[in-house]
N, CA, C and O atoms as a Tinker XYZ file with bonds, in Angstrom:
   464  protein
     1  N      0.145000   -4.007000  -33.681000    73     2
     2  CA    -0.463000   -3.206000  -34.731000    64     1     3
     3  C     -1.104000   -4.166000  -35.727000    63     2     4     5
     4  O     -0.378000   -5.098000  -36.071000    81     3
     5  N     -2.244000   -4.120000  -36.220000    73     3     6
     6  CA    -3.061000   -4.766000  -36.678000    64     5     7
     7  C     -2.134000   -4.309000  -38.452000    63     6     8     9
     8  O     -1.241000   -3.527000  -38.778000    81     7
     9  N     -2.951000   -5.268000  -39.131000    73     7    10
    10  CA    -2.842000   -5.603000  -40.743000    64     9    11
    11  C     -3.038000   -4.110000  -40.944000    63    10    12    13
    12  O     -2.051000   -3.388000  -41.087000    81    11
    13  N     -4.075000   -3.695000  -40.958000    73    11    14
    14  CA    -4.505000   -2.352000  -41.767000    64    13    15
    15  C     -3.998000   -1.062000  -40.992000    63    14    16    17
    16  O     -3.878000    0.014000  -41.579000    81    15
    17  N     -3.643000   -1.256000  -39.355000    73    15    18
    18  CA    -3.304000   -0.133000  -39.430000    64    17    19
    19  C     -1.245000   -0.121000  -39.884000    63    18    20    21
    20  O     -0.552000    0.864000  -40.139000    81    19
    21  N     -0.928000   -1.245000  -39.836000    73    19    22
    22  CA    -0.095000   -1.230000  -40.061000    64    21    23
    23  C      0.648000   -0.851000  -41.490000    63    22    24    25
    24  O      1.854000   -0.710000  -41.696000    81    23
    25  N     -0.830000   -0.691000  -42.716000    73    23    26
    26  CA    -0.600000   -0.720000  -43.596000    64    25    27
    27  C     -0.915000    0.830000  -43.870000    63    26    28    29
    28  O     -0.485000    1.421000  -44.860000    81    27
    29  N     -1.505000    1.263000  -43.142000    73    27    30
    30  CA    -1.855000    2.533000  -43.454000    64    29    31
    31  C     -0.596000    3.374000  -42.846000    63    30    32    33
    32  O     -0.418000    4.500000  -43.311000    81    31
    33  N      0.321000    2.877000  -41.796000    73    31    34
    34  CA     1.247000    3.551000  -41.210000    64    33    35
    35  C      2.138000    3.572000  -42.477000    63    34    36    37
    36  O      2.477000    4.625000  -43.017000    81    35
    37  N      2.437000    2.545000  -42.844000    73    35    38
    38  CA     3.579000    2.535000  -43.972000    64    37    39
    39  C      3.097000    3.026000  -45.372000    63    38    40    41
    40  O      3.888000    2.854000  -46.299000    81    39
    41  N      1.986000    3.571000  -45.622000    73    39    42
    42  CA     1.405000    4.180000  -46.683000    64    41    43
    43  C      1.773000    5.846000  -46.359000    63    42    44    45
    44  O      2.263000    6.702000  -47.095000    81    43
    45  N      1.435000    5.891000  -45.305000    73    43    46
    46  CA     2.076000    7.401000  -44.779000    64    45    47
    47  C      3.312000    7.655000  -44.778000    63    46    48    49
    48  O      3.555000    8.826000  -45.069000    81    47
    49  N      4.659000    6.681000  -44.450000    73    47    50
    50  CA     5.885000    6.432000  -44.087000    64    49    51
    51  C      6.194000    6.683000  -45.768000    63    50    52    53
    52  O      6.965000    7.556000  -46.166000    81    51
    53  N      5.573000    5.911000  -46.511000    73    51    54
    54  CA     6.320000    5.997000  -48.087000    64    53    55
    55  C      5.564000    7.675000  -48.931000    63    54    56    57
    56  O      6.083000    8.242000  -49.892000    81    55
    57  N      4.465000    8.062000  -48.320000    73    55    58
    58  CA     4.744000    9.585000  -48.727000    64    57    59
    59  C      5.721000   10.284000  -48.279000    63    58    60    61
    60  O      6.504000   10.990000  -48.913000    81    59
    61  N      5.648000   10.010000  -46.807000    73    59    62
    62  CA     7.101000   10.850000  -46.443000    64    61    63
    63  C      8.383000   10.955000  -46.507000    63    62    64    65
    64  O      9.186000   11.810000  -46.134000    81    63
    65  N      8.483000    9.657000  -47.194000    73    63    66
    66  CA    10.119000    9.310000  -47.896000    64    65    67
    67  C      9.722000    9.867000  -49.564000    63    66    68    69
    68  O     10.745000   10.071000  -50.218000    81    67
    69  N      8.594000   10.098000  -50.220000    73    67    70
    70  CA     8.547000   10.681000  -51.393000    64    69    71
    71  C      9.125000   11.886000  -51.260000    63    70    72    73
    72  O     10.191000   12.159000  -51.813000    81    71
    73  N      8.518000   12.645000  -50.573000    73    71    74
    74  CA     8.462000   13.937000  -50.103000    64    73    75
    75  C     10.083000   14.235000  -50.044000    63    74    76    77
    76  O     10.743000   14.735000  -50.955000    81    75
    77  N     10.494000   13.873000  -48.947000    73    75    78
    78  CA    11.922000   14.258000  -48.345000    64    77    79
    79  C     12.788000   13.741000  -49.148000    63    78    80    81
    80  O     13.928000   14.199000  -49.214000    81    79
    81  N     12.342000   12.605000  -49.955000    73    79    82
    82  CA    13.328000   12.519000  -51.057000    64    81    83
    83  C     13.461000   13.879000  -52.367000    63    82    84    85
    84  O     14.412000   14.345000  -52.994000    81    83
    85  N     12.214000   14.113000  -52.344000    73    83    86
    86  CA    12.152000   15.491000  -53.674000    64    85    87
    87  C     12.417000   16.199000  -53.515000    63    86    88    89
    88  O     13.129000   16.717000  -54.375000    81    87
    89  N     12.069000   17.121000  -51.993000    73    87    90
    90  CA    13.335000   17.941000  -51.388000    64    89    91
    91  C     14.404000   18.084000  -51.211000    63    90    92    93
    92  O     14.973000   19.174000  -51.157000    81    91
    93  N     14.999000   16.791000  -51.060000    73    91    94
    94  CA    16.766000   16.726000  -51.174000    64    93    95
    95  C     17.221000   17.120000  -52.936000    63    94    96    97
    96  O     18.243000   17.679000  -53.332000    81    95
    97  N     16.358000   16.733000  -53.528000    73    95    98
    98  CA    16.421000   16.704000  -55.189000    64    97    99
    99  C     16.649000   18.178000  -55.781000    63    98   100   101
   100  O     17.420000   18.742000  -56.558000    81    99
   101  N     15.335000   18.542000  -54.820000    73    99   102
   102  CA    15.007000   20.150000  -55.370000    64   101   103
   103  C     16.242000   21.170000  -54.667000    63   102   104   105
   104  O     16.858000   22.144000  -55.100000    81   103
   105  N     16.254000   20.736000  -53.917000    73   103   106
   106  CA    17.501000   21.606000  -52.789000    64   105   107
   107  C     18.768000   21.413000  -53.385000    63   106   108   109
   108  O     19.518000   22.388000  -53.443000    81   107
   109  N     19.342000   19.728000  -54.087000    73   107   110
   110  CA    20.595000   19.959000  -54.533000    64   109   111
   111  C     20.526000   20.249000  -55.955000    63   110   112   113
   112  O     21.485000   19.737000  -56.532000    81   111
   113  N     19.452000   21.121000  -57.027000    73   111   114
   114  CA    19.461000   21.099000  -57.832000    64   113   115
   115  C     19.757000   22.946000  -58.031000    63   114   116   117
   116  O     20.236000   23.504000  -59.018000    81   115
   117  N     19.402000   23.421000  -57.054000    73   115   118
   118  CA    19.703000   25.004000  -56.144000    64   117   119
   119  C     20.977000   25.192000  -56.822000    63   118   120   121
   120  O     21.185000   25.938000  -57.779000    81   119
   121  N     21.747000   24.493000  -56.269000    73   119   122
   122  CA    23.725000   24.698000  -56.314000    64   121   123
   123  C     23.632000   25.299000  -58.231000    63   122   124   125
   124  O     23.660000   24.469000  -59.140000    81   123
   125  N     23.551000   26.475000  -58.439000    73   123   126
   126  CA    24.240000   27.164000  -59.521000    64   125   127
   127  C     25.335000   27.208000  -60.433000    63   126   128   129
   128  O     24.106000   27.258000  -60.487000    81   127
   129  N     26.342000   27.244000  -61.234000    73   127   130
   130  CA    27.519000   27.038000  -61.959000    64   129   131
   131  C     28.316000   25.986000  -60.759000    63   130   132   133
   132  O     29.416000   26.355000  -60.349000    81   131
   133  N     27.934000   25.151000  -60.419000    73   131   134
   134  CA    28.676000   23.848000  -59.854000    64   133   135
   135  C     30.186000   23.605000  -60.650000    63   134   136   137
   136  O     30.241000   24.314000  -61.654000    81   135
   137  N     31.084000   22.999000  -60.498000    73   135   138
   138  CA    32.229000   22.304000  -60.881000    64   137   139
   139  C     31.644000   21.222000  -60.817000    63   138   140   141
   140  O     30.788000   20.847000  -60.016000    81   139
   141  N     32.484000   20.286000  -62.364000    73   139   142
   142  CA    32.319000   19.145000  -62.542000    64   141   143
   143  C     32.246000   18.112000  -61.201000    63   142   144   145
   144  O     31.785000   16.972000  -61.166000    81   143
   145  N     32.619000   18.590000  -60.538000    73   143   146
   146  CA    33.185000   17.253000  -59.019000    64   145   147
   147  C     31.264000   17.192000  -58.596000    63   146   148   149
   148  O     30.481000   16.243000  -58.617000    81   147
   149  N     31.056000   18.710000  -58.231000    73   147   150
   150  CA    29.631000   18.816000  -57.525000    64   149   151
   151  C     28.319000   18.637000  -58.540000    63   150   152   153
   152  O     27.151000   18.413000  -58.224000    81   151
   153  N     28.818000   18.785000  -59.669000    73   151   154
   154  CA    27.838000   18.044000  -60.744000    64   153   155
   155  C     27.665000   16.449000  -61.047000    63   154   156   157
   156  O     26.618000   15.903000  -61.396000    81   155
   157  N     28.789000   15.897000  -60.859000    73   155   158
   158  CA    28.787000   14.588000  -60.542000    64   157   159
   159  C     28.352000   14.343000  -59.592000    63   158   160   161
   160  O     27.803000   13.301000  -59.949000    81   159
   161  N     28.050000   14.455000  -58.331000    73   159   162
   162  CA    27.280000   14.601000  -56.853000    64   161   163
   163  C     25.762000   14.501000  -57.036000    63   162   164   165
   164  O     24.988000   13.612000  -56.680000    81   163
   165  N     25.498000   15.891000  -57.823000    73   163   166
   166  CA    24.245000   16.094000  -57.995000    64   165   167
   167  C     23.874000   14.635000  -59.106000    63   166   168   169
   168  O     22.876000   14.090000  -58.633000    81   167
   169  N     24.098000   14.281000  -59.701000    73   167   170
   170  CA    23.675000   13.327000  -61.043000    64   169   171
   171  C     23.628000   12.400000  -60.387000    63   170   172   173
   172  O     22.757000   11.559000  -60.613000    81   171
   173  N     24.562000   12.228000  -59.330000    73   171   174
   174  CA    24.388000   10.323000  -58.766000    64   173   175
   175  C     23.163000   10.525000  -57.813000    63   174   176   177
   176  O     22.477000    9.565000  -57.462000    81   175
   177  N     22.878000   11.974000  -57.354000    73   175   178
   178  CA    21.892000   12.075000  -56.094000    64   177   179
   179  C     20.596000   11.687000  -56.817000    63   178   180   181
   180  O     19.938000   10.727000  -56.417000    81   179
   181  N     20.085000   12.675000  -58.244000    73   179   182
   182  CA    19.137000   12.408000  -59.028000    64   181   183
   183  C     18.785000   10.747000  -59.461000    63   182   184   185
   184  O     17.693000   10.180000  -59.513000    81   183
   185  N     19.860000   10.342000  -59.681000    73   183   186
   186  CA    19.951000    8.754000  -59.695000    64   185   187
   187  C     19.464000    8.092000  -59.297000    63   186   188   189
   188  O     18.559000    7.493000  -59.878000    81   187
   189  N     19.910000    7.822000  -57.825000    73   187   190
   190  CA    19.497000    7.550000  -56.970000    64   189   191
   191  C     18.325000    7.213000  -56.280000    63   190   192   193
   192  O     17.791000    6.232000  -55.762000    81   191
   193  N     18.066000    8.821000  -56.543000    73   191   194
   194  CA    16.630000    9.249000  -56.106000    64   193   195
   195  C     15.733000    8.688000  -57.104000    63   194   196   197
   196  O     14.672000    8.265000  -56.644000    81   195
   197  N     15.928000    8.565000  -58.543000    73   195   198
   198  CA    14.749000    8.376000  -59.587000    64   197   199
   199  C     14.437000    6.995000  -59.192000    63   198   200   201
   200  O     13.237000    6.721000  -59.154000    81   199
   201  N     15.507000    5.813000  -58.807000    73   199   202
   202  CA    15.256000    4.508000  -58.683000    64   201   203
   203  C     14.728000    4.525000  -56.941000    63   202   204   205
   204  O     14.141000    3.446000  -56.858000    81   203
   205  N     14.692000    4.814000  -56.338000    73   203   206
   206  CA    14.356000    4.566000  -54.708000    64   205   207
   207  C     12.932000    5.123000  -55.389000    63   206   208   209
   208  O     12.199000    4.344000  -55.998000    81   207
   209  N     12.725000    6.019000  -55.291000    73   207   210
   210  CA    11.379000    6.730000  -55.856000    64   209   211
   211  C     10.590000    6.027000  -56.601000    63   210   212   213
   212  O      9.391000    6.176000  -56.365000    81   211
   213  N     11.076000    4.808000  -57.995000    73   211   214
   214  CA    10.202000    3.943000  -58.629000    64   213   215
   215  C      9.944000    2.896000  -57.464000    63   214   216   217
   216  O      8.844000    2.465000  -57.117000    81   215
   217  N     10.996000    2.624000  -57.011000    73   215   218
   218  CA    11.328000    1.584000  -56.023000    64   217   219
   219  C      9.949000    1.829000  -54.688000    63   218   220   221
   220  O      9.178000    0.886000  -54.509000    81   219
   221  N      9.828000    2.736000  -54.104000    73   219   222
   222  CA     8.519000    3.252000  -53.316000    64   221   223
   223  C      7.387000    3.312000  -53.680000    63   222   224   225
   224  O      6.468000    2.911000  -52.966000    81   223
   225  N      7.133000    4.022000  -55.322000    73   223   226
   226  CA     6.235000    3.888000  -56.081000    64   225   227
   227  C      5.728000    2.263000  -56.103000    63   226   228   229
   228  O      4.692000    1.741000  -55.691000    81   227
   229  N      6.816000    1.757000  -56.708000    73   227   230
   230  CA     5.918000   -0.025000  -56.759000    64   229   231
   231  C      5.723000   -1.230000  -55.388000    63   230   232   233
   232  O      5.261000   -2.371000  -55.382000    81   231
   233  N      6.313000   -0.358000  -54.290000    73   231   234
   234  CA     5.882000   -0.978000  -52.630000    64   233   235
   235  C      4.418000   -0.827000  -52.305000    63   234   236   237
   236  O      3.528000   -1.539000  -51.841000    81   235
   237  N      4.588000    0.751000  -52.870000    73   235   238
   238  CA     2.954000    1.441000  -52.464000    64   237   239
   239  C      1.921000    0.245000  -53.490000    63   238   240   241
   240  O      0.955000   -0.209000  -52.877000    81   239
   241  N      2.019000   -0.029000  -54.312000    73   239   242
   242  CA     1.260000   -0.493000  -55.274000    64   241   243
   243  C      0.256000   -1.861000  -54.916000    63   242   244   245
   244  O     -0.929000   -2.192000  -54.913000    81   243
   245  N      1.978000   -2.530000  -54.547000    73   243   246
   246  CA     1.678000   -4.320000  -53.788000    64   245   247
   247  C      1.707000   -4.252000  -52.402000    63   246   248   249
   248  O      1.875000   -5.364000  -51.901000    81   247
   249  N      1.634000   -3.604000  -51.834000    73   247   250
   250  CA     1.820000   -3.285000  -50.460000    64   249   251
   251  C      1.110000   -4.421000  -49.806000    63   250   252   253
   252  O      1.574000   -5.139000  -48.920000    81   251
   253  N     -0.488000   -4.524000  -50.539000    73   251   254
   254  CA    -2.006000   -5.464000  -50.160000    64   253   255
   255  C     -1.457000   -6.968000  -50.337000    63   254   256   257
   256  O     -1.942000   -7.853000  -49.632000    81   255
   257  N     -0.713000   -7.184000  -51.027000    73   255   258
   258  CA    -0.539000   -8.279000  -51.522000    64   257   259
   259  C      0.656000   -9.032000  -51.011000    63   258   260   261
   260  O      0.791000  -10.223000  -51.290000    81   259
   261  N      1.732000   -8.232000  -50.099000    73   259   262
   262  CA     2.815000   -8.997000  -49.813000    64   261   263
   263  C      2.097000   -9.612000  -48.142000    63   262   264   265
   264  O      1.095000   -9.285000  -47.507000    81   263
   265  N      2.951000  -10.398000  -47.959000    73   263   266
   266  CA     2.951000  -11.400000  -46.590000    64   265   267
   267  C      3.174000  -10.686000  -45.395000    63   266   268   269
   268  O      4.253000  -10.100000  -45.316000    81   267
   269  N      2.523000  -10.621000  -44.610000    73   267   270
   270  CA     2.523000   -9.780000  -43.444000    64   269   271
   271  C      4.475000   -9.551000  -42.923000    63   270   272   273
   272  O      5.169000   -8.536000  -42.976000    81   271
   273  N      4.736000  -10.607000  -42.576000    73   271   274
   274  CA     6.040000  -11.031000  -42.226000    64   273   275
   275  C      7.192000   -9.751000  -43.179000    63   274   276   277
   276  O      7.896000   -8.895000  -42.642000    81   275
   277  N      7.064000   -9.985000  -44.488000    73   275   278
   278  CA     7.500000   -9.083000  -45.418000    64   277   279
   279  C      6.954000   -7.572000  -45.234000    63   278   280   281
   280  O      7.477000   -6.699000  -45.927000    81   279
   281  N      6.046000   -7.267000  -44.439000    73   279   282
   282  CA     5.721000   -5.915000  -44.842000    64   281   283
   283  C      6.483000   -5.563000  -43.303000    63   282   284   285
   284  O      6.910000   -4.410000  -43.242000    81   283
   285  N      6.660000   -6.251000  -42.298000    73   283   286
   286  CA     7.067000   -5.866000  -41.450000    64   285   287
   287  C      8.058000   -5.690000  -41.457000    63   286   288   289
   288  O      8.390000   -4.758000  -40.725000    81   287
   289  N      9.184000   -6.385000  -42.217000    73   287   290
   290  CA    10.879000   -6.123000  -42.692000    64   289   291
   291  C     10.582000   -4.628000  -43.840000    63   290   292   293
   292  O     11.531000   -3.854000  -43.960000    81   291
   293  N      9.681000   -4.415000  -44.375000    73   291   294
   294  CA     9.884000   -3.306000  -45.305000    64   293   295
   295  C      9.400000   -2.203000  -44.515000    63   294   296   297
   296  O      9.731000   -1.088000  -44.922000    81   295
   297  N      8.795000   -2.255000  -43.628000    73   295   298
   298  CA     8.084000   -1.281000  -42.965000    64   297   299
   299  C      9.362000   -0.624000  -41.562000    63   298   300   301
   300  O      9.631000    0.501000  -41.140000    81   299
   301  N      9.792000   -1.844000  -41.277000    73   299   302
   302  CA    11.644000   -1.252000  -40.180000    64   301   303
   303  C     12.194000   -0.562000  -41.550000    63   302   304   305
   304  O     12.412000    0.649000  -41.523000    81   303
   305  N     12.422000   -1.291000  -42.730000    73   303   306
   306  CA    13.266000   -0.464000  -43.655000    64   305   307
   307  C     12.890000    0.828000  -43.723000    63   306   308   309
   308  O     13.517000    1.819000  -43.348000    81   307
   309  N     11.568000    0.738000  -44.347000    73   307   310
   310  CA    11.466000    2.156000  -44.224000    64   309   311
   311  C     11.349000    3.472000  -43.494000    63   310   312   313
   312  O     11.362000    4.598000  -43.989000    81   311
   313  N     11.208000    3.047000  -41.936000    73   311   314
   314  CA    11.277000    4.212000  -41.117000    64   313   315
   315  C     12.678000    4.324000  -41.484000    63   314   316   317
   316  O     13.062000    5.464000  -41.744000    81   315
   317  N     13.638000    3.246000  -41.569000    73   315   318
   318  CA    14.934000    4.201000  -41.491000    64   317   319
   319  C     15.024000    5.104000  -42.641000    63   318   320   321
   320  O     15.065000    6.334000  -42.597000    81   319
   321  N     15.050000    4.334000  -43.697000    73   319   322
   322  CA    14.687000    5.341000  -44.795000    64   321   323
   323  C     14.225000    6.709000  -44.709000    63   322   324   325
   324  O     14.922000    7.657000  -45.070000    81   323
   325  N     12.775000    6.853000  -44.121000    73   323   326
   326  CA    12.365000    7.870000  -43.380000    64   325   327
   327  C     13.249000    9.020000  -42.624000    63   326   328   329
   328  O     13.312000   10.226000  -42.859000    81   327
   329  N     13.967000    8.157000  -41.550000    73   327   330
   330  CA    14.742000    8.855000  -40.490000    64   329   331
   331  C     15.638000    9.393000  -41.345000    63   330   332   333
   332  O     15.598000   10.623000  -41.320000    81   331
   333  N     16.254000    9.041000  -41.925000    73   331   334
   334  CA    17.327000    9.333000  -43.075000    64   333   335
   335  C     17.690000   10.769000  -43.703000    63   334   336   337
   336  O     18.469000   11.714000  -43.573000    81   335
   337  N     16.224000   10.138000  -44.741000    73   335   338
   338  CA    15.705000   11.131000  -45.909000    64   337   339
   339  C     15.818000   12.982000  -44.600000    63   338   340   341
   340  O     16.634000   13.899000  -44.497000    81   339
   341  N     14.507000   12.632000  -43.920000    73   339   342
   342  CA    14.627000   13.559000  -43.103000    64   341   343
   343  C     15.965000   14.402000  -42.481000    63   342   344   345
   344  O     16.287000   15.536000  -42.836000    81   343
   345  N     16.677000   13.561000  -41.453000    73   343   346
   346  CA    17.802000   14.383000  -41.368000    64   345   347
   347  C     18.903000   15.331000  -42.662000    63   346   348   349
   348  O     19.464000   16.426000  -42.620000    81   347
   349  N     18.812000   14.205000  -43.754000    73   347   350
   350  CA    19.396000   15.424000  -45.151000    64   349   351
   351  C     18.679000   16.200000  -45.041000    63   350   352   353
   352  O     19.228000   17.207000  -44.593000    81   351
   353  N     17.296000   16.373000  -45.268000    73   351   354
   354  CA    16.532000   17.563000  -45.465000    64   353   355
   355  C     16.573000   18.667000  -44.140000    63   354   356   357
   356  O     16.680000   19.859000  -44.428000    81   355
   357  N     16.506000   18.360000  -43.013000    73   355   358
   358  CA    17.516000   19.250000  -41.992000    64   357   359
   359  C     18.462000   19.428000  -42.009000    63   358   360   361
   360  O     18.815000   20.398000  -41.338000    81   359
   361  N     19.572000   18.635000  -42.780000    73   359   362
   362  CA    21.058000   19.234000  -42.549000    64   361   363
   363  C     21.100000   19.645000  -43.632000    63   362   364   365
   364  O     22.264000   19.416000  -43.959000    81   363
   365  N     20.493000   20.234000  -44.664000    73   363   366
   366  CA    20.588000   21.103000  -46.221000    64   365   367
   367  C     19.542000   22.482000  -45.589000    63   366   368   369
   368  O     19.762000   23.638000  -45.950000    81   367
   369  N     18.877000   22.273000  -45.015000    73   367   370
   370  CA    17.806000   23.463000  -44.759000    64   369   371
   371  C     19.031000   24.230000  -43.123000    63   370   372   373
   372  O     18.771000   25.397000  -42.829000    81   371
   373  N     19.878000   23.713000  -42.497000    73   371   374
   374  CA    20.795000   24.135000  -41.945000    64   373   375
   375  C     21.635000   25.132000  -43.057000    63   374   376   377
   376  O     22.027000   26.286000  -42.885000    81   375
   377  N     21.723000   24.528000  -43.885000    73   375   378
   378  CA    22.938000   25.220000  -44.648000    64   377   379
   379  C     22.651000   26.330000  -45.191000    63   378   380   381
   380  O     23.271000   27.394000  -45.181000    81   379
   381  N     21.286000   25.926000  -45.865000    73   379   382
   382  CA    20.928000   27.425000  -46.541000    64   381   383
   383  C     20.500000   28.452000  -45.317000    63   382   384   385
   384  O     20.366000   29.636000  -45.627000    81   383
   385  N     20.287000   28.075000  -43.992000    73   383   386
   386  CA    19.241000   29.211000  -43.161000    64   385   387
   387  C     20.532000   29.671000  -42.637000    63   386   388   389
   388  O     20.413000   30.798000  -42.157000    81   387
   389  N     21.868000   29.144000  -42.546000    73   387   390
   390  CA    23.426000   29.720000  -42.454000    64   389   391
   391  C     23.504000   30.819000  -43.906000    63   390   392   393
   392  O     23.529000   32.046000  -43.805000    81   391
   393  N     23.526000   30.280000  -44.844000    73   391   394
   394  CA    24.031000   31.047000  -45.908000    64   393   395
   395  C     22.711000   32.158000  -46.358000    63   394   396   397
   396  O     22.710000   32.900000  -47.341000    81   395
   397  N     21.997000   32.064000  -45.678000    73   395   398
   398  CA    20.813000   33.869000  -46.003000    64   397   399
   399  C     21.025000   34.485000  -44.998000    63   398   400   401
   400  O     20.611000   35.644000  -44.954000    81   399
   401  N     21.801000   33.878000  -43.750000    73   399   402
   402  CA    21.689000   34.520000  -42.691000    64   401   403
   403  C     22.657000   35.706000  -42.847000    63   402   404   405
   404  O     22.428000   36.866000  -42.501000    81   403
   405  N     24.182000   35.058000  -43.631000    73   403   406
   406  CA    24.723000   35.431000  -43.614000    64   405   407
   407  C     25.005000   36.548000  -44.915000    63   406   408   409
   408  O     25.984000   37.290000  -44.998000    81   407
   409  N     23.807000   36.444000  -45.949000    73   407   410
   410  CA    23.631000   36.839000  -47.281000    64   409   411
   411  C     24.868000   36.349000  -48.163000    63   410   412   413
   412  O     24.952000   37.074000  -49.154000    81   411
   413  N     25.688000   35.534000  -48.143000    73   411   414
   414  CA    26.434000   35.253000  -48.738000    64   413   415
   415  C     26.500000   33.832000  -49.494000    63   414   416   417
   416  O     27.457000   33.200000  -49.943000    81   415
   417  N     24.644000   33.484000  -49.452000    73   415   418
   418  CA    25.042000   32.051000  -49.807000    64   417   419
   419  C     26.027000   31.099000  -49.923000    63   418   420   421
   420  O     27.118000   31.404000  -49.441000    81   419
   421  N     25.897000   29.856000  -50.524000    73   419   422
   422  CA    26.688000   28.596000  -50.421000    64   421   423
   423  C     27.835000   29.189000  -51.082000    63   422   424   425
   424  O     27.691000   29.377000  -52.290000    81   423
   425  N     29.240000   29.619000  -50.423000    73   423   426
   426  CA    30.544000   30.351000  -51.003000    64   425   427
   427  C     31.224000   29.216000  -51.070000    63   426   428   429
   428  O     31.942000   28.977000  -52.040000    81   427
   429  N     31.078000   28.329000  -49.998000    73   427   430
   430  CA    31.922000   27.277000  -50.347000    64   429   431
   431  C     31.122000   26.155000  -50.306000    63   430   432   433
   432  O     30.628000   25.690000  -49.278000    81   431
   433  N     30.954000   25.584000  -51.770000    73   431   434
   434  CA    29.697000   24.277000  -52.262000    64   433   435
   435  C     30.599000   23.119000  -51.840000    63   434   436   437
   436  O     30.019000   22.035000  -51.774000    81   435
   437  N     31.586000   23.125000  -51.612000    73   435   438
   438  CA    32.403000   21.697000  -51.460000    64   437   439
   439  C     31.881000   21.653000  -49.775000    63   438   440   441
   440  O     31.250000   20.650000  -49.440000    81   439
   441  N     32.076000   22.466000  -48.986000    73   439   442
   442  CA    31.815000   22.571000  -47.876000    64   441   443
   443  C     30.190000   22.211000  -47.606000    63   442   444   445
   444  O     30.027000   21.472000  -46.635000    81   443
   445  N     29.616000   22.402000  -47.937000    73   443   446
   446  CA    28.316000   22.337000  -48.315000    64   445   447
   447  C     27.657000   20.884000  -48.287000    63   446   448   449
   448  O     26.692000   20.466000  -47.647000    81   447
   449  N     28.577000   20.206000  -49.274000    73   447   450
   450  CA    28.430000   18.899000  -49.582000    64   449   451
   451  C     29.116000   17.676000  -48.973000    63   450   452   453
   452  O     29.005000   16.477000  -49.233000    81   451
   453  N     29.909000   18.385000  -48.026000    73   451   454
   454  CA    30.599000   17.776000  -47.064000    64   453   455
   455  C     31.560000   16.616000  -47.820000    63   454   456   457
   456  O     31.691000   15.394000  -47.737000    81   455
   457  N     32.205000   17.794000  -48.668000    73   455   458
   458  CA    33.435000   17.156000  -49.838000    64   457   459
   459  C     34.863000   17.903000  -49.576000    63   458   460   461
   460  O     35.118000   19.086000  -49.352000    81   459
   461  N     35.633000   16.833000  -49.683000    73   459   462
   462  CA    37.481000   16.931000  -49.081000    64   461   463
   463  C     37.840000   18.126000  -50.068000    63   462   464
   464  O     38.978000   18.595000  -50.081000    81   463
C-alpha cells in the first residue's frame, strides 16, 4: 500500500473510530436514574472517550508529517481500535434490540454493563 493510499485508509479508519466511539457515548448516556456504581461507569466511559477522541483528533492532524514506519504502527493500532470500538457498538445495539423486543427495556442495567 502506497504512502497516500495508506494515508487515506487510516483517515477513514480514524472517522470510524470517531463515530463508534460517540455511539458508545450516546448509547451509555441512554441508561436513565442509574445508581452511583453505573454512573461511575458512565463518567470513566465519557473520560475516556473525551481523551482517545482528542487523541484521534491530533493523529488526523499530523498524520502528513509522521514517518512512514510510525504511521504503520498507528495504523495496526488503529484497526484494532476500530475492531473494538465496533464490536461495543454491536454488543450495546444487542442489548437494546433485546430490551424493545421485549418492551421492558434495560430492567437489569448491571446486567447490561456486564457488572457483578
Amino acid at each position: 500500500m502506497s504512502g497516500v493510499e495508506l494515508g487515506l485508509a487510516i483517515i477513514g479508519t480514524l472517522d470510524l473510530c470517531l463515530k463508534y466511539g460517540q455511539i458508545i457515548v450516546t448509547k451509555y448516556k441512554t441508561f436513565n436514574k442509574a445508581d452511583e456504581e453505573i454512573e461511575e461507569r458512565i463518567l470513566a466511559i465519557e473520560a475516556a472517550w473525551a481523551k482517545i477522541s482528542q487523541q484521534l483528533a491530533f493523529l488526523k492532524r499530523v498524520w502528513a508529517s509522521l514517518d512512514e514506519d510510525y504511521q504503520e504502527l498507528q495504523g495496526r493500532i488503529l484497526r484494532v481500535l476500530e475492531r473494538k470500538l465496533q464490536t461495543a457498538v454491536l454488543q450495546i445495539s444487542k442489548l437494546e434490540k433485546g430490551a424493545n423486543q421485549t418492551g421492558t427495556g434495560f430492567t437489569d442495567k448491571r446486567k447490561a454493563l456486564n457488572m457483578p
